[in-house]
C-alpha positions in Angstrom: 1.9 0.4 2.2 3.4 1.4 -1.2 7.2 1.5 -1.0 8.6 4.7 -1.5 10.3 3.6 -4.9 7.4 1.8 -6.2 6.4 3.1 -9.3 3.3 0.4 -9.8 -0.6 0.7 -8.9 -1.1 -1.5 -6.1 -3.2 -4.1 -6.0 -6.6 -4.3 -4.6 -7.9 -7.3 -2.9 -8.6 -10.7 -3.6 -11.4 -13.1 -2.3 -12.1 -16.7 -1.7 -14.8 -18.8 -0.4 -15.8 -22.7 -0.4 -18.4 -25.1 0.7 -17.1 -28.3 1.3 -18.4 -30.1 4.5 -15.5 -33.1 3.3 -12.6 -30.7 3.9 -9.8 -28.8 5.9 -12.0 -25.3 4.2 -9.6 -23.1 6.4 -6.6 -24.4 4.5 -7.8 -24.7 1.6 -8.8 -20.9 1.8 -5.6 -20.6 3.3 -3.6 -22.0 0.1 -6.0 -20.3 -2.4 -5.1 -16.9 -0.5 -1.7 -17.7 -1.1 -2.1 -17.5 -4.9 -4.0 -14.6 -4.3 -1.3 -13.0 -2.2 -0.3 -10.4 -5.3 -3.9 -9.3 -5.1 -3.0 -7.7 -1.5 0.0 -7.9 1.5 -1.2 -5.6 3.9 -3.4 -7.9 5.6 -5.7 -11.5 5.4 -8.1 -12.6 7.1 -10.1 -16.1 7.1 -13.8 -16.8 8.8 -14.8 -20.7 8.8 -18.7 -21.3 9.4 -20.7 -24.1 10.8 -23.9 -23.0 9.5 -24.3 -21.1 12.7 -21.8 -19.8 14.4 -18.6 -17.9 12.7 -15.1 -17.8 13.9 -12.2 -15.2 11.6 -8.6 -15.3 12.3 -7.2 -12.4 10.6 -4.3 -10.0 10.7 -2.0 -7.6 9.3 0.8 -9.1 6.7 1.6 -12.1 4.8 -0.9 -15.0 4.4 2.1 -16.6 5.6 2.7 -14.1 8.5 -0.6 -14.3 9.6 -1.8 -18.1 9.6 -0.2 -20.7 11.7 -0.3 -24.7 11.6 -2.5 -24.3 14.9 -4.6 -21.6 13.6 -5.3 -23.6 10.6 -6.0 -27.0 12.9 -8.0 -24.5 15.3 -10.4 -23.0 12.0 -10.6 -26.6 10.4 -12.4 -27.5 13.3 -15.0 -25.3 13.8 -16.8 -25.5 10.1 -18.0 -26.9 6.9 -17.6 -23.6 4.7 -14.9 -20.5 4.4 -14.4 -17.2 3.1 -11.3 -15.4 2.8 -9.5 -12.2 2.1 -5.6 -10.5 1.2 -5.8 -6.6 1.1 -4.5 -3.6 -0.5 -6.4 -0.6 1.7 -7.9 1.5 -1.7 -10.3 2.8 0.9 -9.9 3.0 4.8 -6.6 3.2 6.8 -4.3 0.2 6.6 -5.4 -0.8 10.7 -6.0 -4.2 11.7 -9.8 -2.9 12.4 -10.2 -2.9 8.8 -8.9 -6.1 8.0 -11.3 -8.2 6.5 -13.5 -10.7 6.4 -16.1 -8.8 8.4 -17.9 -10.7 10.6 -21.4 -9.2 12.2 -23.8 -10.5 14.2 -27.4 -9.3 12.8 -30.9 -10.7 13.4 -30.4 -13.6 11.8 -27.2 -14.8 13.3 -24.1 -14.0 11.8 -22.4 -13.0 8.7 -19.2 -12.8 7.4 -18.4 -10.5 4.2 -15.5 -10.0 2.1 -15.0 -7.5 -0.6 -12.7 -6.8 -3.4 -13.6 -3.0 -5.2 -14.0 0.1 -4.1 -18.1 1.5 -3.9 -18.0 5.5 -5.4 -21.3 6.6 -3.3 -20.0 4.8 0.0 -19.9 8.1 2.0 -23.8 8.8 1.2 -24.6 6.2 1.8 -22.8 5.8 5.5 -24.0 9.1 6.4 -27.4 8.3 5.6 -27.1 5.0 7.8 -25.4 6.8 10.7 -28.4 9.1 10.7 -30.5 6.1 10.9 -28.7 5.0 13.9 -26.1 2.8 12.5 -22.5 2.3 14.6 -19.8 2.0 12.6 -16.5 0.0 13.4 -14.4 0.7 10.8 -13.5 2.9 8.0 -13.8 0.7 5.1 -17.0 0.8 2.4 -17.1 -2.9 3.1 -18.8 -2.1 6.7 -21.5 -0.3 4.4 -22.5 -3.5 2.3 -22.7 -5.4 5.2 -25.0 -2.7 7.1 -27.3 -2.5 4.1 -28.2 -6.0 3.9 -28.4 -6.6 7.5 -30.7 -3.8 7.1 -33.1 -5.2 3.9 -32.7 -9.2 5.4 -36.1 -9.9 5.6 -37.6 -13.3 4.4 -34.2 -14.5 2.0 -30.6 -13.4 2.0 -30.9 -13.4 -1.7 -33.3 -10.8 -1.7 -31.9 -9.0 1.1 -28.8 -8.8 -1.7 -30.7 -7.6 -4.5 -32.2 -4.9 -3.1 -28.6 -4.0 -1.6 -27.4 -4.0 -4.8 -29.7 -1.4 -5.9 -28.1 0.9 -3.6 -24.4 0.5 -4.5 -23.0 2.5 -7.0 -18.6 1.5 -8.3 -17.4 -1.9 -8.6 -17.7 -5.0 -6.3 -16.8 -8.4 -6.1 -18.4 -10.1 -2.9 -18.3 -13.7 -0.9 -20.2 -13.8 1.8 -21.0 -16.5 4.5 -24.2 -16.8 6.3 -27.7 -18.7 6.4 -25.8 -22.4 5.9 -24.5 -21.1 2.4 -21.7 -19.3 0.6 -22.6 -16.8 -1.8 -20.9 -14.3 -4.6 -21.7 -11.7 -5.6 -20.1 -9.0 -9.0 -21.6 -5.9 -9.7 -23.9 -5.3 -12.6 -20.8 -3.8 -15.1 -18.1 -6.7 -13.9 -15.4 -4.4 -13.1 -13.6 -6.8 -10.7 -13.0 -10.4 -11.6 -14.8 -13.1 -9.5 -15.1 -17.1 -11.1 -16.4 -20.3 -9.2 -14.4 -23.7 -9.7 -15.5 -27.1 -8.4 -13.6 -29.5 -6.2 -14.9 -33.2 -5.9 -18.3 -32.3 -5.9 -18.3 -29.1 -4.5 -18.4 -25.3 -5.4 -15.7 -22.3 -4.7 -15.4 -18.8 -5.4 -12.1 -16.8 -6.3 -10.9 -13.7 -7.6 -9.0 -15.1 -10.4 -8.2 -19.0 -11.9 -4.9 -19.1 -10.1 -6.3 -19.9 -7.0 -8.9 -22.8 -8.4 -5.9 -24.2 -10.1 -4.0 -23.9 -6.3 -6.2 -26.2 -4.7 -7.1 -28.2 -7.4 -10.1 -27.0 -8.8 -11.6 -27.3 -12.1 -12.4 -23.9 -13.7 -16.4 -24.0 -14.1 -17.4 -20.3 -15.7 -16.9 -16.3 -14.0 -19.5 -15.0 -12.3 -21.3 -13.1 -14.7 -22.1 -8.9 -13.9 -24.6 -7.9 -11.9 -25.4 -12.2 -10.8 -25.8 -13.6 -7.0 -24.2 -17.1 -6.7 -25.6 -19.0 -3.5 -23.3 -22.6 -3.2 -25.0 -25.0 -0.3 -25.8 -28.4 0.4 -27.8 -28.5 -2.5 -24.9 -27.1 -4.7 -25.1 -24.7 -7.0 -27.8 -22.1 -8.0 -27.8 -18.5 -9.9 -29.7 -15.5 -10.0 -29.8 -12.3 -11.7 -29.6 -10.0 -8.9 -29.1 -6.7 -11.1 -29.7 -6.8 -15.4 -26.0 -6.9 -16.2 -24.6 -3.6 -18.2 -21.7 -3.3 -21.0 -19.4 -5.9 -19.7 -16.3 -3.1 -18.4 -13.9 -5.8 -16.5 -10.8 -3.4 -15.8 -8.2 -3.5 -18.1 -5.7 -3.2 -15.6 -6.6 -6.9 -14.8 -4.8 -7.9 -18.2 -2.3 -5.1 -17.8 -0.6 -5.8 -14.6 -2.9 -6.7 -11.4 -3.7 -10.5 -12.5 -1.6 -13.0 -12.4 -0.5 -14.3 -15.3 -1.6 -17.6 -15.2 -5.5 -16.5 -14.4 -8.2 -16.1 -17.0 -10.8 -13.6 -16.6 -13.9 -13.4 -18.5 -12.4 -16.3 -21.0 -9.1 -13.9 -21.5 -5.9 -15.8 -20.9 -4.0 -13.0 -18.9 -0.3 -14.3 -20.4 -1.8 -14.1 -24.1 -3.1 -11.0 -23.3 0.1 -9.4 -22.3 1.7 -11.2 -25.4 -0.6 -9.4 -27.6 0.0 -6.3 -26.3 3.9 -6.7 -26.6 3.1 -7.8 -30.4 0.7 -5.1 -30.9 3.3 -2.5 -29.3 6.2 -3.6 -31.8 3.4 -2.9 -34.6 2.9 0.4 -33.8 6.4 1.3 -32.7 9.0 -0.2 -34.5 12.3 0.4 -33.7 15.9 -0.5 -34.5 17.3 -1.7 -31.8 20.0 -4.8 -30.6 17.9 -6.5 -27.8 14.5 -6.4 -25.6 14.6 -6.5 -22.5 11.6 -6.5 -19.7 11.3 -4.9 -16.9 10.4 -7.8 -14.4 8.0 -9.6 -13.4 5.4 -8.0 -14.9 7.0 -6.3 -18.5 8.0 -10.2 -19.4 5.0 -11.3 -21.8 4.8 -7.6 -23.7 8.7 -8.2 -24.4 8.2 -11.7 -25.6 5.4 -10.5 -27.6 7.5 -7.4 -28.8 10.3 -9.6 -29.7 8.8 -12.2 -31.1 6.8 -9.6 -33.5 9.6 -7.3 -34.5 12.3 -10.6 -34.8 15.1 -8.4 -32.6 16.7 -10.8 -30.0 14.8 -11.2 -26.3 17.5 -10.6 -23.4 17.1 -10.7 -19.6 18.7 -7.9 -19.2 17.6 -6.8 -15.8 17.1 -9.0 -12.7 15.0 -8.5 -9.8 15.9 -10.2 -6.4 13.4 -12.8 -5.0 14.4 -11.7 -1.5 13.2 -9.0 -1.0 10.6 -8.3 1.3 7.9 -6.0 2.2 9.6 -4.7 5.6 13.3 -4.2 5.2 14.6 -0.5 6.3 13.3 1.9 4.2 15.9 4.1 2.9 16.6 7.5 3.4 16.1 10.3 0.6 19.8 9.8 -0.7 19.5 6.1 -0.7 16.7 5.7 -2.6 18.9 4.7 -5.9 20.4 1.7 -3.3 16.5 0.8 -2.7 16.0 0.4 -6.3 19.5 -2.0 -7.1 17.5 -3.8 -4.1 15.2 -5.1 -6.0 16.4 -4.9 -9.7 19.9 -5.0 -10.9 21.3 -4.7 -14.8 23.4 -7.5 -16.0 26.1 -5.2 -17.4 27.2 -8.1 -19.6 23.9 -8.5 -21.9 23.4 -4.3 -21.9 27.1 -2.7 -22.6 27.6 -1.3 -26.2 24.0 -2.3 -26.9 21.0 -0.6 -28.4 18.0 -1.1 -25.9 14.3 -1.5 -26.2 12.8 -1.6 -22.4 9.4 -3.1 -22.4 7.2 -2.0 -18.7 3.4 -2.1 -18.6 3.1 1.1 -17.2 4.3 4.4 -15.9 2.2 6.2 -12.6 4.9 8.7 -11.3 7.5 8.1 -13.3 10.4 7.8 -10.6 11.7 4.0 -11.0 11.2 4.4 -14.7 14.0 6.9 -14.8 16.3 5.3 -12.2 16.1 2.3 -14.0 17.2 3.6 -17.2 19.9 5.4 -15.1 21.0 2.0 -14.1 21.2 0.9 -18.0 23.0 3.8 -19.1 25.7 3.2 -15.9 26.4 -0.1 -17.1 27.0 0.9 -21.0 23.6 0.6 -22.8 24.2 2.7 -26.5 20.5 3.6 -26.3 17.4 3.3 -23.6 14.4 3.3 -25.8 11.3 2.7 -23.4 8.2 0.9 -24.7 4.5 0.8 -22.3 2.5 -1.9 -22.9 -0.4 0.3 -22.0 -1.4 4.0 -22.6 -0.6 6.9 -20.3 -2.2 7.0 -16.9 -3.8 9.9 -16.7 -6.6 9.9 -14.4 -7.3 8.1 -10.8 -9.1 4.9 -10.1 -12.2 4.5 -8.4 -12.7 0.9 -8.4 -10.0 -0.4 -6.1 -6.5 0.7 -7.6 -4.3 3.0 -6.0 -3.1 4.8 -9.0 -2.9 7.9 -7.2 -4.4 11.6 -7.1 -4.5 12.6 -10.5 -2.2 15.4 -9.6 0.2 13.1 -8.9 0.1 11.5 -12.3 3.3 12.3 -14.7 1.1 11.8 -17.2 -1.2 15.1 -16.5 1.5 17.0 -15.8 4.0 16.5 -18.5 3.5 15.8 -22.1 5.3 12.9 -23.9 8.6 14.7 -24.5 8.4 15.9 -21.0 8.0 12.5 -19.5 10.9 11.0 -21.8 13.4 13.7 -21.2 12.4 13.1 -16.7 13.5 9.2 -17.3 16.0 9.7 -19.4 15.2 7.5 -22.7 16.3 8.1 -25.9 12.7 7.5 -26.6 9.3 6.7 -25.2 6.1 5.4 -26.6 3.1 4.3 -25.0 0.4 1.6 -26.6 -2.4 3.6 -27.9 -5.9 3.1 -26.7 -7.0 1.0 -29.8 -3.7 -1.4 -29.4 -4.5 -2.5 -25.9 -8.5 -2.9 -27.1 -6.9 -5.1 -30.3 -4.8 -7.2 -27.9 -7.9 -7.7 -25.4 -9.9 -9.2 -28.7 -12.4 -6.3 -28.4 -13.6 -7.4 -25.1 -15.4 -4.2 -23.3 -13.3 -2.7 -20.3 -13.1 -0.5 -18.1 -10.5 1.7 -19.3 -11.0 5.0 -16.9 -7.5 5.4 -16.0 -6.9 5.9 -19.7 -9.5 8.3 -20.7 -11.5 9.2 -17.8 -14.9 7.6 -19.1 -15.9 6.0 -15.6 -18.8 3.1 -16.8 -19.8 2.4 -13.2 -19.9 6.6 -11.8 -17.7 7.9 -10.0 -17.3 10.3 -6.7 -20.3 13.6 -6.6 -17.0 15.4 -5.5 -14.5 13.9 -7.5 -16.7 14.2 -10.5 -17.1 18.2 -9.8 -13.4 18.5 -9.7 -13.0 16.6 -12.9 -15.6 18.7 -14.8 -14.2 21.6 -13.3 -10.5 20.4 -14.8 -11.9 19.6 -18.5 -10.4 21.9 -20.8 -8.2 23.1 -18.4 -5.5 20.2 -17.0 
């Protein structure tokens, strides 16, 4: 649940799976989820497979919350192969119904499915299920996936996946366990990231690096768009389940979701960040006594803007570790107390001087403005606030809660606007063509930004935004 000072798109999900007869797979799932935990807290699930039968353990909260030393003896026992999940509900209610993996039992035994995206025609195509009969027991889109190629299974999983494929419109990452195999799955445009690793002999599928590097696995390649992985006894074998399109991995991924230690599509996710700080400080130089981040995830821009404009890199706000997810919200008038919470200034680096504040992003604008409250309270000269990205100005479809678009600052205020609401003595925002420098021209998905949507988007939600061109 987004905390009601968070200013930040939540994350989506993140996904693991491994075949590895040899090992404890439920713990190593278990500590690859834990690198994956940024990727999602509301829930995690893990399903360990013999080949034939399935057993999940799964729950609502922390990897750590939700795993025990005798769970993890208990899974370990049962199988030779693993999938796992951490969630961020994008679509369907935060319940423990919804908690994934999924596991089904179809008419070839059972399946277990995880999914990290978020499909834009998933209502049409669960009504037009439910009119063929289908039950459905919860209210994610991931339920739909699973239908559909219980649905096409007829002589191969594989194909049973392609012609699922066909069906799905948005962005998907997939692991799935079933038929003695693991398999992967990333839609045909490669919006989410999904990479294998090996480990002693032996294949594994993640969301990001991190969690190969976790367990000790050795980066192999990412999954490409639009391709089906299948990892068994045999190891590992590809197929082209969809042509791929114009590669349009989110840019969000580089921006803030990923951690930075991951690569993604051969993108260091740190040097990334860098470049954007440098390419910021190009396009917006200003004089200034320090730069300072906001923490964690404004630390590489200001290094890069520092390092590019030669003014002094200061930690001049610091965020406690100890915070967690479930301490007493506060009330309406506390809400300034909720922010010290978690980030306090170090009055000691900021009095008398002239600030540059680096973030990566602005959604509603409300911790922006507190925090440069905070600054000024302790004696900063100037606030001048830097985004390592460009305004967001429309809503994700692909599994980011950036919010309704009516809820953006962005579409409601123009640039003035938005600096005189948090304060700064100035404000400026990376421009389109920075952040596409600083990627090395890689193609992304950079909908949020400009509202071109490369994998479609909602019949309804496109109506309203056709209806609002011109207009808002």
């Amino acid at each position: 649940m987004r905390e009601p000072w968070d200013d930040k798109p939540n994350e989506e999900c993140g996904v693991f799976g491994i075949y590895a007869p040899e090992q404890e797979v439920a713990r190593l799932t278990y500590y690859a989820l834990y690198a994956l935990q940024h990727r999602g807290q509301e829930s995690a699930g893990i399903a360990v497979s013999d080949g034939r039968t399935i057993q999940v353990h799964k729950g609502m909260g922390l990897v750590s919350e939700v795993f025990s030393e005798r769970v993890l003896v208990e899974l370990n026992s049962k199988g030779k192969m693993a999938i796992g999940h951490v969630r961020y509900s994008t679509t369907g209610s935060s319940l423990l119904a919804n908690a994934q993996p999924l596991v089904v039992h179809y008419q070839k035994g059972m399946m277990a499915l995880a999914h990290n995206g978020n499909l834009t025609n998933a209502a049409e195509l669960r009504e037009e299920l439910v009119k063929d009969g289908a039950v459905f027991q919860t209210t994610v889109d991931t339920e739909v996936i699973v239908l559909l190629i219980a649905r096409y299974y007829r002589s191969s999983l594989e194909d049973a996946l392609v012609k699922t494929m066909l069906d799905l419109q948005g962005a998907y990452s997939l692991v799935i366990a079933a038929d003695n195999k693991i398999m992967g799955v990333r839609d045909p445009y490669g919006v989410r990231p999904l990479c294998i690793g090996q480990l002693e002999g032996r294949y594994c599928l993640a969301s990001e690096s991190c969690a190969l590097d976790t367990i000790g696995a050795e980066f192999v390649r990412d999954v490409l768009p639009g391709e089906i992985i299948t990892i068994d006894e045999d190891g590992l074998h590809s197929r082209q389940g969809l042509p791929s399109q114009t590669t349009a991995v989110c840019a969000f991924e580089y921006i803030y979701l990923a951690r930075p230690d991951s690569t993604i599509d051969q993108l260091n996710v740190t040097e990334s960040r860098r470049r954007m700080g440098i390419e910021l400080a190009r396009e917006y130089p200003i004089e200034a006594d320090i730069v300072i981040p906001v923490p964690d995830s404004g630390m590489t821009a200001a290094l890069g803007y520092a390092e590019e404009s030669g003014i002094p890199f200061a930690q001049g706000l610091l965020k406690n570790r100890y915070v967690g997810r479930t301490f007493i919200q506060p009330t309406q008038e506390m809400r300034e107390v909720a922010v010290r919470l978690k980030l306090n200034a170090n009055a000691q680096v900021i009095r008398g001087k002239r600030v540059i504040m680096i973030d990566d992003s602005i959604v509603r604008g409300t911790t922006s403005s507190r925090i440069v409250e905070m600054l000024r309270k302790v004696g900063a000269k100037e606030v001048h606030l830097l985004i390592s990205s460009p305004p967001v100005l429309y809503t994700c479809y692909y599994g980011i809660d950036t919010a309704e678009r009516e809820k953006l600052i962005a579409t409601n205020m123009d640039l003035e606007g938005i600096r005189q609401y948090v304060g700064a003595d100035s404000l400026y925002y990376l421009s389109d063509e920075g952040v596409r420098r600083a990627l090395g021209n890689l193609s992304v998905c950079m909908a949020c930004f400009d509202g071109n949507y490369p994998a479609g988007m909602p019949t309804a939600a496109k109506g309203k935004l056709d209806a609002c061109k011109g207009k808002c």
